[in-house]
N, C-alpha and C positions, 0 to 999 in steps of 0.2 A: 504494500500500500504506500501512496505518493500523498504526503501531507499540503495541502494547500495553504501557503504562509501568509498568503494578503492575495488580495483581488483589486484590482480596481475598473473602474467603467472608461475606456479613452473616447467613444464616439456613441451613436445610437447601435446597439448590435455589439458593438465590438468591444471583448473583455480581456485585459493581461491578468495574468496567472501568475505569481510564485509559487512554485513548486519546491518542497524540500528533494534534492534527490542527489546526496553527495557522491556517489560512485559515478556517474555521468555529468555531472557539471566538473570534475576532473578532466574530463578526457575529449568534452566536445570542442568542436571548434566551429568558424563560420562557413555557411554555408549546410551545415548538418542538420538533422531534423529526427523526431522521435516518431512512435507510434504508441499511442495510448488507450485506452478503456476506460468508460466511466463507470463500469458495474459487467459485474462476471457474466453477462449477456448482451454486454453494449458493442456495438461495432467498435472496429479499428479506425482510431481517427489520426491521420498523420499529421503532422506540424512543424514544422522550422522554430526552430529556436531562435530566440529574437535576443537572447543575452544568459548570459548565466556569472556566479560566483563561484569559484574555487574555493576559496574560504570557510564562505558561510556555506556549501555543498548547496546552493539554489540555481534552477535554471527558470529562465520566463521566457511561459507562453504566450504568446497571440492572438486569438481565432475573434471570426465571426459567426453568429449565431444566422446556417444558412440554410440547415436540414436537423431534421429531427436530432444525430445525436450530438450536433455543438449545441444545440437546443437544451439538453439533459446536459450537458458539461455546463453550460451560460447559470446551470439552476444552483452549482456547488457554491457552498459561502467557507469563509473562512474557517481553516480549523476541519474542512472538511476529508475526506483522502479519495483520490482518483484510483481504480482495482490495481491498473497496472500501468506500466509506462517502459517500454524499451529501446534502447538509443547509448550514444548515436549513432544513426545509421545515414547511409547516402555516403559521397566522398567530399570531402572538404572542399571550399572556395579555391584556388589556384592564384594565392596571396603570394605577390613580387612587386618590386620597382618596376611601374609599366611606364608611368611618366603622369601626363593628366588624364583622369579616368573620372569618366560621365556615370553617376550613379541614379537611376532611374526607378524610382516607386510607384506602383498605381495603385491606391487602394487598399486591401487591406497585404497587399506585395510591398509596404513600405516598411513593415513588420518584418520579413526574412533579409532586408538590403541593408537594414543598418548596421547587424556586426559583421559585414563584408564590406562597407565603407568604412568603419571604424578601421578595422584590419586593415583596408589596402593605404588608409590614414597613417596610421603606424609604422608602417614599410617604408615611408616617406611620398607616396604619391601628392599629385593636386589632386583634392577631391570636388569635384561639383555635381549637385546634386538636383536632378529636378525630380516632384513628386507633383502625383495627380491626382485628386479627388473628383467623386460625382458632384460633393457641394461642400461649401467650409465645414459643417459640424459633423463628415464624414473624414478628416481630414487628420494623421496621427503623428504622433512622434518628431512633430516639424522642429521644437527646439532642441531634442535630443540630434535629428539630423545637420541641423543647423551651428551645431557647437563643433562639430567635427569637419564641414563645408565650404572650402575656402569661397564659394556661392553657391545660395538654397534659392532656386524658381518655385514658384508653386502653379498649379492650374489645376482652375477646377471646370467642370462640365457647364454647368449654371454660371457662372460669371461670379459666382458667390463670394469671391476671395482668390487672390492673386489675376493670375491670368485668364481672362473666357477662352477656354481652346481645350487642348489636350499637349500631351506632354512631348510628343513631333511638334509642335509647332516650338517651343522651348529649343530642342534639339536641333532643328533645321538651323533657327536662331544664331544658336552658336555654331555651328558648322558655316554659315554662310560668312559669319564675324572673321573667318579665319582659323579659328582655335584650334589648335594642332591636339586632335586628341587621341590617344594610345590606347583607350578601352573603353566601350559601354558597357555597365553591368545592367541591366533591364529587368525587372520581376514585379509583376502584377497580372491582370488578367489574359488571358492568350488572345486577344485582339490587338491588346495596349505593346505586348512583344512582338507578334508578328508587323506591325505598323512601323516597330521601333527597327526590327531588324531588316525590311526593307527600304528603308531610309539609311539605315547604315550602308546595308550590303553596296547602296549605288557609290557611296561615297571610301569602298574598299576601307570600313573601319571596323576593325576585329570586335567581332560584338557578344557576350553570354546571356544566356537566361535560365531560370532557374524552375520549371517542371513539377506543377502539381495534380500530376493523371493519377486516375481512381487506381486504389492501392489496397491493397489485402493485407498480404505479409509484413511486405518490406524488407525481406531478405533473398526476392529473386526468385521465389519458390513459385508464384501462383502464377506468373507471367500480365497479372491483371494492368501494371504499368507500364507495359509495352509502348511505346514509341516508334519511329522512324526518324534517323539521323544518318544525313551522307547518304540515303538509301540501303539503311543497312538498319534490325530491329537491335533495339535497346531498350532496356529498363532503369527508369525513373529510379527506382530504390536502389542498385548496383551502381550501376555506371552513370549516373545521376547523382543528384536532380539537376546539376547544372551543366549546359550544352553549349555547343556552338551556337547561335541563332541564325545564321545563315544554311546550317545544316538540317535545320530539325523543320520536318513535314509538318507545318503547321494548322492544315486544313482537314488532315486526318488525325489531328492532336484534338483539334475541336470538336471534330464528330464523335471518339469517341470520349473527351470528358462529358458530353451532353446524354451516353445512351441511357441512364436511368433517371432523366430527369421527373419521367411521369409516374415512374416508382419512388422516386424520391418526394412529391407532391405528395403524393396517398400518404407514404407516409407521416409527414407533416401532418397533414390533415387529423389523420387518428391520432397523433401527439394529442394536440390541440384539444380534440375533440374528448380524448380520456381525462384530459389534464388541468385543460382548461389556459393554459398557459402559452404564452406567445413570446419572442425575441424580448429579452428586457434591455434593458438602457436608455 
């Protein structure tokens, strides 16, 4: 059992997590992600580690309340314990001196990019940073990102706050200014990366993303986060979750993170309907 140390609310929907879990906040690094259960019949829900302590042995979580079991995770309060939690799994970030490196958030993807900015922070990179929201009070971790950013853009969908656009248009931006840049990291929803890595790929700028296809195991076993990269199958949980972005079949990423959406509804629905309970925050 994984004691939950504090909670707090960042947006409408979306909750960080302290989690006590000293043997794994030892050994994770960025870019890595766990798999957890909220009760000995709760689905596998995978997640990016958004920070952890070595010290105090805590790692935090992230999530949005989007299907029934972050629904059941969103209801845990403090003091609580999550059944199980395994990690970490995936392979780490690919943290070097790249030079200036474009760190790109959309959503609740702003959550898995910050200790991969911090990191490539640390190695001595430039870091800048643009993040995208649907509207300002969807909006997270802007001055934790911004303490690390030698420049933080914001854009939201709505015009709500920073820029009305999306987060290409930020990027065009600086690519058109000149700005010699050595890496995009990109992670948020697979429209926001695939837009992001076609705007790179024209301008030959080495571009990552980071891979959140429906997941079972997480150790390669079930094949359920299968992929296509280079034209060749990969799995999200092994050789993952972070790719080339010019490499990874984006439109068959989509099809299938979408194939149980109408099973994921029903689900929902009977939540709801048993429980009476809907997304808090």
């Amino acid at each position: 059992m994984f004691r939950l140390l504090a909670r707090k609310t960042l947006a409408p929907s979306i909750h960080l997590f302290e989690v006590e879990a000293p043997l794994l906040s030892q050994r994770v690094k960025a870019g890595q992600f766990v798999v957890l259960r909220v009760s000995e019949k709760g689905e596998r829900i995978p997640l990016t580690v958004a920070d952890w302590d070595a010290e105090r042995g805590t790692l935090t979580l992230i999530f949005q309340e989007v299907g029934k079991s972050t629904a059941e995770l969103g209801q845990l309060k403090e003091g609580d314990a999550i059944q199980d939690l395994i990690g970490p799994l995936g392979r780490p970030s690919e943290i070097a001196l790249y030079g200036t490196v474009i760190c790109i958030g959309g959503g609740i993807g702003i959550a898995p990019v910050y200790p991969i900015a911090r990191a490539l922070k640390r190695e001595g990179n430039q870091v800048l940073s643009v993040l995208g929201a649907r509207s300002k009070d969807l909006l997270i971790l802007e001055a934790e990102m911004a303490a690390l950013s030698e420049t933080l853009l914001v854009t939201t969908d709505d015009g709500s706050y920073g820029r009305h656009g999306l987060v290409t248009d930020e990027l065009r931006s600086l690519i058109e200014e000149g700005l010699k840049i050595a890496l995009v990291v990109a992670i948020g929803p697979p429209v926001m990366m695939q837009a992001v890595c076609k705007l790179t790929e024209a301008y030959s700028i080495k571009t990552t993303v980071s891979l959140d296809s429906i997941m079972v195991d997480g150790t390669g076993m079930c094949g359920a986060c299968r992929v296509t990269v280079g034209g060749k199958t990969r799995f999200v949980c092994v050789h993952g979750p972070e790719f080339d972005g010019h490499q990874v079949d984006f439109d068959e990423y989509i099809l299938r993170k979408r194939m149980y959406l109408k099973e994921e509804k029903e689900a929902m629905a009977r939540y709801h309907a048993c429980c009476g309970e809907g997304p808090h925050g």
